[in-house]
N, C-alpha and C positions, 0 to 999 in steps of 0.2 A: 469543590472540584478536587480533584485526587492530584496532589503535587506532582506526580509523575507523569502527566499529561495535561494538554492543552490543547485546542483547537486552533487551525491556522486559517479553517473554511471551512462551513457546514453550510448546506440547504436547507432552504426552509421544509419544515413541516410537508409531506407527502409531495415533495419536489426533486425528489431525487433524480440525478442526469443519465441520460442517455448516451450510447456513445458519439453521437453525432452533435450535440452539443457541445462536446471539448473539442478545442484547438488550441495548438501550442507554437509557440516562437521558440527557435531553435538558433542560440548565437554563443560564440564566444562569450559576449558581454555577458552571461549569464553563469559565467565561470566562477571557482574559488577565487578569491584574492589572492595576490603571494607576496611573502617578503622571503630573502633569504635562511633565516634563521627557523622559520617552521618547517622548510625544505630540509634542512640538514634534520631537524627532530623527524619530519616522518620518514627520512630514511633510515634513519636508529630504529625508530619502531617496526618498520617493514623487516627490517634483517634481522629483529630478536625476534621476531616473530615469527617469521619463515626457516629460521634456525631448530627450534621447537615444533613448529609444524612444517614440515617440507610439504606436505599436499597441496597446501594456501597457493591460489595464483589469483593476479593483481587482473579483474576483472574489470571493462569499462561499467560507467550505470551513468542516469541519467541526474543531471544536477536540478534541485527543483530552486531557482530564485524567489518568485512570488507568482503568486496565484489570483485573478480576478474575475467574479462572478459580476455580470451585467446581464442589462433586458435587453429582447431584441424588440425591434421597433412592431406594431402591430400589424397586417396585412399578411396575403398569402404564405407568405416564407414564412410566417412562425406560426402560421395555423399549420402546415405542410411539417414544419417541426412536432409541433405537439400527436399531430397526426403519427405522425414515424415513432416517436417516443412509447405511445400506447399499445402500439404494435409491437416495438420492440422489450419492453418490459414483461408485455404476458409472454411472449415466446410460445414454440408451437407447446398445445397442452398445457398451460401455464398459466392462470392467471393471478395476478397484482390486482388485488382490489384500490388499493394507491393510483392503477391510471385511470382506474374506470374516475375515480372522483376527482381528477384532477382538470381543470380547465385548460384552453387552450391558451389564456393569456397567464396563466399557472408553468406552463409548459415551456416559455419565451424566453427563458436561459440561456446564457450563452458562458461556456467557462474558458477564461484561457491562462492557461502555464507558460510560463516563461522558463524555458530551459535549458543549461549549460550542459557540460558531461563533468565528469569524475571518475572516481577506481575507487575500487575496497582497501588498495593499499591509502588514500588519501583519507578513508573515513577512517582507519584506527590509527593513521596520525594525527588525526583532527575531531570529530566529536566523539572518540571512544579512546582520548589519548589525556591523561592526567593534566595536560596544557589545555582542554577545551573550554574553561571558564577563564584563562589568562587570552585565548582568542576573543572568545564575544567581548570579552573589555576592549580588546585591541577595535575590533569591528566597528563598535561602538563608538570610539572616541574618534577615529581614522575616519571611518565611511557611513556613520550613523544607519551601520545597521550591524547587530552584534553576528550576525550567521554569517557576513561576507566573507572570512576566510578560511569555512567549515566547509565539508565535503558536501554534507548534505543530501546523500545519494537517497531519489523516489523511490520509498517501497509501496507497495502496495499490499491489503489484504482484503478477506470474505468473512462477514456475516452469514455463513453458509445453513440455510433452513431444509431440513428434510420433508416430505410429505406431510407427515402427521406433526410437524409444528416441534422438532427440535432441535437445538445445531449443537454442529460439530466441532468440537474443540483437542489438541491435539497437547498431549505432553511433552514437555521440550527434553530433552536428554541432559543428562547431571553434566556431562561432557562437554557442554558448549561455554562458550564465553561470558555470552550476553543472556539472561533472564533462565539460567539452569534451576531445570526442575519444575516450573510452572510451567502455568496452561497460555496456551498460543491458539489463534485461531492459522485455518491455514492463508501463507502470505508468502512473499519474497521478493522478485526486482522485478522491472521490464528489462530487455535484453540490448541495448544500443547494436550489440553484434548480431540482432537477429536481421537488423536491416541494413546492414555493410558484408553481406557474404565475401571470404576471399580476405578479408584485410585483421592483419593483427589485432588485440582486446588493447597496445598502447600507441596504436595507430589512427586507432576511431576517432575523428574529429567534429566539429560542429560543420564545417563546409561537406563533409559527407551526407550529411541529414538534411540539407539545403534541397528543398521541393521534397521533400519526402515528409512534411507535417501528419498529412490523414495516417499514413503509415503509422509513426510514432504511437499516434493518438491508439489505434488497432492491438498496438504493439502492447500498450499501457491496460489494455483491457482482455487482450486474449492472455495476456500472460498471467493474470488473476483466475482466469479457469486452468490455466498450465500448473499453476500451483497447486490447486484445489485437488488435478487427477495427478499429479506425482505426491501429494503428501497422504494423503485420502483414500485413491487407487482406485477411484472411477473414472470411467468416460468421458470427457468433454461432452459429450453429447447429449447425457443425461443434465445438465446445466442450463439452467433459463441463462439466457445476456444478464450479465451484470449492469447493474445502474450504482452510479456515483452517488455516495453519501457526504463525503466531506473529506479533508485532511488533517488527520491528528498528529501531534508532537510529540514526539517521544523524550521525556527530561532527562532521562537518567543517561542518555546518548545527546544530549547539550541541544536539543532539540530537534533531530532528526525527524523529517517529513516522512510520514504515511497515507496512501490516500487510501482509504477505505471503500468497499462495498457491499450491497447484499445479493445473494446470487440464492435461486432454489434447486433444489434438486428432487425429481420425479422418485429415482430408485433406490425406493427407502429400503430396501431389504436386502438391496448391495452393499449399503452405507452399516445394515446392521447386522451383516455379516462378517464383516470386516473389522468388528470391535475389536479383537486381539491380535489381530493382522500388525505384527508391527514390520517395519521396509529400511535398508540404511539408505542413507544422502550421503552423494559425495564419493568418491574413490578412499579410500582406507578408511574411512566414516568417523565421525568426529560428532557424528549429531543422527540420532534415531531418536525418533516421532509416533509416539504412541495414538494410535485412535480412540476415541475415547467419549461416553456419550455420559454427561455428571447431570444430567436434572432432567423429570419427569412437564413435557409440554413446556420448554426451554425457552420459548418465544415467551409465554406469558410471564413468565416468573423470571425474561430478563430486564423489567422495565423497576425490580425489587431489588436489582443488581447496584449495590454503591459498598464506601469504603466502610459500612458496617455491616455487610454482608461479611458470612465466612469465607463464603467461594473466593471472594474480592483479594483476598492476600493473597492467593493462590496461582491469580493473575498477570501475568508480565502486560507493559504497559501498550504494548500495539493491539493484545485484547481489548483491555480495559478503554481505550479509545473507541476502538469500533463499536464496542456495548454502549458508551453514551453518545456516539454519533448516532448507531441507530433505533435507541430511545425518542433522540430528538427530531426526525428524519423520517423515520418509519414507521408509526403508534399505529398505524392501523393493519401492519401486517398479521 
């Protein structure tokens, strides 16, 4: 396994989730830990940083705690699940050959997230801040678990397949912070402010999200095809529903949570139109995203994808995650 990643959750073999299988607990308790002394370091780090980048604004995102995959018990409700899951994986025009063979006691998954919130200012004082290996010790020895007083803000990406069986991978700009210059699939946050309209990005708290779970959950998945059509420059609508592969770790960020997925897309000829299309992010842009298509029938030749491949260096680690998430996940697509 490739040091720069690790798995925190994966599904079995041609079991990948539906959106209606994830639920999530949403509390405070789910929060960073604090002491005073990391509080003053990421305030040094937010103001040398905002100093240098004036564009930077201190966005909420969602905190991932830990993650549990269980069964549901047998009887109507998880035949009624697996039912919904098959339906929702082929999508209209779409089909997964993954639900046709998948059983209904296959189907009987239940995921739930336990959730806090966070800021982008507390992830670059915290697992993208020179101190994030002196926290997980802290974590460790204090609350035996080394991520408790890391940011840990959910990202999410796409395994994204065109028609004719190849995916889309995106250049990172020399510009960025974090993995310049290598391939990225397209990915980025769920939005905590897409479900508090009205209230500030340092005002979002957990009692705002209180009965708003399925929402979250909605949030956590539409915003994986939100990504897909801002980085990519297609339609949401050309997009089968994303299905849940697993959550990867990103090392080199002290192990920041990604949940990964695979999503298809119908309009391959939009997707191969758009190869030199490149688009900026962001207001005075700090990160352009090239489109970019590196391998002939990508599906097959990504199961030949490891650290002896060439392509594999090439790789920043939230790719290189979802490539062995969905190796092991999704062999039969």
């Amino acid at each position: 396994m490739d040091p720069e990643v690790s798995f925190m959750l994966l599904c079995d073999p041609l079991q990948a989730l539906g959106e209606h299988q994830i639920h999530v607990e949403i509390s405070d308790r789910f929060n960073r830990q604090s002491f005073p002394e990391i509080e003053q370091h990421i305030e040094a780090v937010w103001s040398d940083r905002v100093a240098k980048e004036p564009w930077l604004f201190n966005g909420a995102k969602f905190r991932l705690h830990s993650a549990v995959l269980s069964v549901m018990e047998k009887g109507p409700v998880a035949e009624q699940a697996a039912q919904n899951l098959t339906r929702s994986q082929r999508g209209e025009g779409d089909q997964l050959e993954s639900a046709d063979k998948s059983s209904k006691d296959e189907q009987s998954c239940v995921l739930t997230l336990q959730l806090g919130l966070t800021c982008y200012k507390d992830y670059l004082g915290t697992n993208w801040s020179r101190e994030a290996g002196r926290l997980q010790s802290h974590g460790q020895n204090e609350c035996a678990d080394p991520q408790a007083f890391l940011a840990q803000p959910l990202g999410v990406g796409a395994v994204m397949a065109t028609a004719d069986g190849d995916v889309v991978l995106l250049r990172r700009s020399q510009k960025v912070a974090e993995a310049a210059g290598l391939l990225d699939i397209p990915g980025g946050h769920p939005e905590p402010k897409m479900l508090c309209p009205g209230v500030g990005e340092e005002a979002i708290c957990a009692d705002l999200l209180q009965g708003k779970e399925r929402a979250v959950v909605s949030e956590i998945f539409s915003s994986v095809c939100a990504e897909i059509s801002d980085e990519v420059n297609v339609p949401v609508s050309s997009l089968s529903k994303p299905v849940f592969m697993g959550i990867a770790l990103n090392h080199t960020s002290a192990g920041r949570p990604s949940a990964e997925f695979y999503v298809r897309i119908q309009l391959l000829q939009i997707v191969k139109n758009r190869v030199q299309i490149h688009k900026q992010e962001f207001q005075k842009t700090f990160f352009i995203a090239f489109l970019c298509h590196f391998l002939n029938s990508v599906l097959q030749k990504m199961f030949q994808l490891n650290e002896r491949a060439p392509l594999w260096s090439e790789m920043c680690p939230s790719a290189k995650g979802a490539v062995l998430l969905y190796q092991r996940v999704m062999p039969d697509c």
